[in-house]
C-alpha positions as CSV (number, residue, x, y, z in Angstrom):
1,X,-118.0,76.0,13.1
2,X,-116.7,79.2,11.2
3,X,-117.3,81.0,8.0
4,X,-119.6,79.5,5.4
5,X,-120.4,76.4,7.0
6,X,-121.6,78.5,10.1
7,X,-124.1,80.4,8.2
8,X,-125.6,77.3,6.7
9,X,-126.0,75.9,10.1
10,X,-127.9,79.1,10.7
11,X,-129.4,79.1,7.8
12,X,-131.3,76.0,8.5
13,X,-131.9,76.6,11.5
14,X,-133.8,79.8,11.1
15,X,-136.0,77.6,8.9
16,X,-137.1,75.2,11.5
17,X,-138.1,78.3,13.5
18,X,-140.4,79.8,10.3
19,X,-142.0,75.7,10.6
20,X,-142.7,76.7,14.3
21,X,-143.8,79.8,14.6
22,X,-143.3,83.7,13.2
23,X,-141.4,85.7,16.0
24,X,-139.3,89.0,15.7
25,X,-136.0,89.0,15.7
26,X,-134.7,90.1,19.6
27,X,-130.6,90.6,19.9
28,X,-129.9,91.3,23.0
29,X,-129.0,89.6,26.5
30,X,-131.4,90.6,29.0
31,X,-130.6,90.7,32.8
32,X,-133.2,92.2,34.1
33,X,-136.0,95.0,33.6
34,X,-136.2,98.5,33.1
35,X,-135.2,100.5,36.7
36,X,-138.2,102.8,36.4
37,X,-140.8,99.9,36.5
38,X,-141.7,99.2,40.3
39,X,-142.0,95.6,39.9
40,X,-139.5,92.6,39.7
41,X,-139.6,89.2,37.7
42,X,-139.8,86.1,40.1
43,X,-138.6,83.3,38.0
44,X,-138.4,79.6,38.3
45,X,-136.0,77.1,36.4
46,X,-137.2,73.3,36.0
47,X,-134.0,71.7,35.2
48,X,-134.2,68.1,34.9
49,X,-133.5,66.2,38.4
50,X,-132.1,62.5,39.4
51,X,-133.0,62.6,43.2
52,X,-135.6,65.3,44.0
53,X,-138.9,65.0,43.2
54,X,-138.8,67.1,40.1
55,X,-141.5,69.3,41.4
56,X,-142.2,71.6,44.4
57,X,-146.0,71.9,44.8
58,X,-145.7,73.5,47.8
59,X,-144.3,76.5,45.7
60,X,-146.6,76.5,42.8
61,X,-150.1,76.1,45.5
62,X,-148.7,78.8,46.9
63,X,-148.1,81.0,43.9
64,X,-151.5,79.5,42.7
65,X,-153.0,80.5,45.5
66,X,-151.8,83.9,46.4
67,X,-152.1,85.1,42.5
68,X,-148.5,85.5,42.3
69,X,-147.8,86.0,38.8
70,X,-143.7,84.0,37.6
71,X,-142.2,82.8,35.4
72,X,-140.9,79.7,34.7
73,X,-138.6,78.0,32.1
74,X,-138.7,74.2,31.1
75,X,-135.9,71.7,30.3
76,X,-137.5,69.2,27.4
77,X,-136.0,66.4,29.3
78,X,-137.6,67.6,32.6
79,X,-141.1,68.4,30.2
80,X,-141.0,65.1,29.2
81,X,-141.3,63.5,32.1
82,X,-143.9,66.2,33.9
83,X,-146.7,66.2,31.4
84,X,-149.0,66.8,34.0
85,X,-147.4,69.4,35.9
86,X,-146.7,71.0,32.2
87,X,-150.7,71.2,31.5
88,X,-151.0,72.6,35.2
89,X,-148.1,75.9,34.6
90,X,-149.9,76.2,31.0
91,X,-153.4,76.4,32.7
92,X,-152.4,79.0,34.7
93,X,-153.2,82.7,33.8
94,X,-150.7,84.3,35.4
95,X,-147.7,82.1,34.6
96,X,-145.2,82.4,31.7
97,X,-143.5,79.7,30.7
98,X,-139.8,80.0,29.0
99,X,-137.5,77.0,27.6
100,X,-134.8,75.6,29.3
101,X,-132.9,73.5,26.6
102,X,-133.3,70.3,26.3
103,X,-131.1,68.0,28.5
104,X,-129.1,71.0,30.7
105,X,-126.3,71.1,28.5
106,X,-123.4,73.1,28.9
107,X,-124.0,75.1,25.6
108,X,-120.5,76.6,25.3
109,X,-118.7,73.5,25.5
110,X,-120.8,72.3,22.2
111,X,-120.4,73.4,18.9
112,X,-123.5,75.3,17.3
113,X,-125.4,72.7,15.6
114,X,-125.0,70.9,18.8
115,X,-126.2,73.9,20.4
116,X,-129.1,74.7,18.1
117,X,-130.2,71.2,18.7
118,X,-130.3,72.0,22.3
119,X,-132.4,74.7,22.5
120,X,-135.0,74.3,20.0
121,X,-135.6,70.7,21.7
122,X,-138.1,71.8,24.6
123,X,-139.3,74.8,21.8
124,X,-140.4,71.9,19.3
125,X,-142.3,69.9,22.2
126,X,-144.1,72.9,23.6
127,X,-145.5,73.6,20.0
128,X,-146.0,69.9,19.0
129,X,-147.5,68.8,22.0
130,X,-148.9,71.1,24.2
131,X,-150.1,74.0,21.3
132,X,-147.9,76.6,22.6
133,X,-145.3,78.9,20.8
134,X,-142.2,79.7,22.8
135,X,-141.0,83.3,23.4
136,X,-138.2,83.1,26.2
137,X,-135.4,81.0,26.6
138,X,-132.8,80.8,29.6
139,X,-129.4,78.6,28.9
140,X,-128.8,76.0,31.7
141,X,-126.1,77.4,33.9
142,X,-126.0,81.1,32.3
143,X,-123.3,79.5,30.2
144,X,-123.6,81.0,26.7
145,X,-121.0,82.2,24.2
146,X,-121.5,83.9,21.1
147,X,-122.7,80.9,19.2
148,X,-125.8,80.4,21.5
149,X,-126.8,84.3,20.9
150,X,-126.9,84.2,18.1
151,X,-129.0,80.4,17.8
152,X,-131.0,82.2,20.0
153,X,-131.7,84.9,17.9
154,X,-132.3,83.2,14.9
155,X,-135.4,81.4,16.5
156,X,-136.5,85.1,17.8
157,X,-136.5,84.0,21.2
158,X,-135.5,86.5,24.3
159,X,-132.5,86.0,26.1
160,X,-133.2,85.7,29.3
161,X,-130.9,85.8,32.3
162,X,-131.0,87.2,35.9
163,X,-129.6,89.8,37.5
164,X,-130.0,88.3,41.6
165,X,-129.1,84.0,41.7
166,X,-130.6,83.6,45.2
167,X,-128.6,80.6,45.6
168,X,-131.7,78.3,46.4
169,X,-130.5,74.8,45.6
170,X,-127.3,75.3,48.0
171,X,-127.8,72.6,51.3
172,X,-125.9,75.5,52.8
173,X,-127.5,78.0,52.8
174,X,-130.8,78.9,55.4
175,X,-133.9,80.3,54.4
176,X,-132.7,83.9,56.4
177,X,-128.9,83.7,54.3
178,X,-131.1,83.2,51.2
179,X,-133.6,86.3,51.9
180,X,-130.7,88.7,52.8
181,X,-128.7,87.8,50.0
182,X,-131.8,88.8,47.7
183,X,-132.7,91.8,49.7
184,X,-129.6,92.8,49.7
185,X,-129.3,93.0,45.7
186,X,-133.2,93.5,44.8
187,X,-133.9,97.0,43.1
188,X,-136.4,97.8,40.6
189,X,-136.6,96.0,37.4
190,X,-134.7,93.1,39.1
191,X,-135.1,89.4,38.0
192,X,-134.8,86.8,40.5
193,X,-133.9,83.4,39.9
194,X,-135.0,80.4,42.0
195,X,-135.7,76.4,41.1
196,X,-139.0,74.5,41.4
197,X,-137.8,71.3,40.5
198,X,-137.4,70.3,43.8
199,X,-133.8,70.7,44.2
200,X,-134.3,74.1,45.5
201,X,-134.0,74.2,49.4
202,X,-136.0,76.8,51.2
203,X,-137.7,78.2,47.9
204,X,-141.4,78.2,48.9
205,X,-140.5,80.0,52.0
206,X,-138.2,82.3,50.8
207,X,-140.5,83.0,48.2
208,X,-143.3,83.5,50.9
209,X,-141.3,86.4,52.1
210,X,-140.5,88.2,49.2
211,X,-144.3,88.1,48.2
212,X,-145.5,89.0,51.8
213,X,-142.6,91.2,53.3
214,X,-139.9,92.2,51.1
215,X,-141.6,93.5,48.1
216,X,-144.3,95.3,49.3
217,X,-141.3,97.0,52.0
218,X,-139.9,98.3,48.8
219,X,-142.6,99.3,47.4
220,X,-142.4,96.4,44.5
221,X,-144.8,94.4,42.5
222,X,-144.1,90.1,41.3
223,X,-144.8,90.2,37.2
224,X,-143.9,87.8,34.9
225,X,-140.8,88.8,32.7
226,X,-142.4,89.8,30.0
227,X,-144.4,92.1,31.5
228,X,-141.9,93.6,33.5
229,X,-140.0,94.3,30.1
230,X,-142.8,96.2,29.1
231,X,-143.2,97.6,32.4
232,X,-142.3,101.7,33.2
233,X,-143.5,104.0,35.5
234,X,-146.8,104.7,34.3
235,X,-148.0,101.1,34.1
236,X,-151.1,100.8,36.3
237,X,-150.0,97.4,38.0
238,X,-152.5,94.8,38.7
239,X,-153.1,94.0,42.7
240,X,-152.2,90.1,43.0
């Protein structure tokens, strides 16, 4: 889609965002957060699944449980078929939840409207149905091009991305591999991103040591990511 037809697509799409909700304008791709904040983002996609149980409660009792604030970022397709699980994140304090698009689409190989229709799918069902604006959106894959930033941005949603893929829903990879490959890359600021749809092997435990180990070694604190974007050094942080 190029030129004047582009814009129009844009166009209307920036009005179905004004029917939703009225969100700034953000521009920009985040990967992580500031590296003076002494915290990192432990994230959590819900992509939606064919053979796994679409949901690890062993992770979110123990997140629940331990007061470990994450975030986590909802497929519509994988929404629709959790409603339960849905109310439970939303109920919860300390979690943020993010969109996901709707069906786990790889957004670069569409064209926009095809693209816009993607994203705002889970945005529109988290408003209509569950009463809650969306502020954070994550593209399935990482895929994006410039099309889906700027779809993005129309709706005023953040950009989310990571800057550490602990590899969670490889079958090769053990819960030690997993940990070192994250310790090996986690540094202030850092967002981490795991699954808790089920397809993720080893997540609970691995996330058991990062809470219990690994953070506190470095001297670092879970937040949601939006908090840790508005983190800096003299943020009084919360014990969990």
């Amino acid at each position: 889609m190029r030129g004047k037809q582009f814009w129009i697509r844009l166009s209307a799409i920036c009005g179905m965002a004004l029917a939703l909700q009225a969100l700034p304008v953000e521009a920009q791709v985040i990967k992580a957060g500031p590296a003076s904040c002494p915290a990192v983002a432990l994230t959590y996609d819900l992509c939606p699944v064919r053979t796994a149980s679409g949901f690890d409660r062993e992770l979110t009792d123990f997140l629940i449980e331990h007061k470990v604030p994450a975030t986590f970022f909802m497929s519509g397709r994988w929404m629709a078929k959790h409603d339960a699980e849905v109310k439970m994140l939303l109920a919860v304090p300390f979690f943020e939840i993010g969109t996901h698009g709707e069906v786990h689409a790889h957004l670069p190989m569409h064209e926009v409207e095809e693209q816009q229709q993607e994203i705002m799918g889970p945005v529109r069902l988290l408003k209509s149905k569950y009463g809650r604006p969306a502020a954070l959106f994550r593209p399935p894959y990482g895929e994006y091009n410039d099309h889906t930033v700027e779809a993005v941005k129309a709706l005023g949603l953040k950009f989310i991305l990571w800057n550490i893929e602990s590899g969670d829903p490889d079958p090769t990879l053990t819960a030690e591999a997993i940990v070192a490959r994250v310790q090996k890359r986690m540094k202030p600021g850092s967002v981490i991103v795991m699954h808790a749809n089920g397809k993720g092997k080893h997540t609970r435990e691995v996330t058991e040591t990062l809470v219990a180990t690994l953070l506190p070694a470095k001297g670092l604190t879970p937040m949601t990511v939006s908090d840790l974007l508005r983190c800096n050094q003299s943020t009084v942080i919360p014990a969990p």
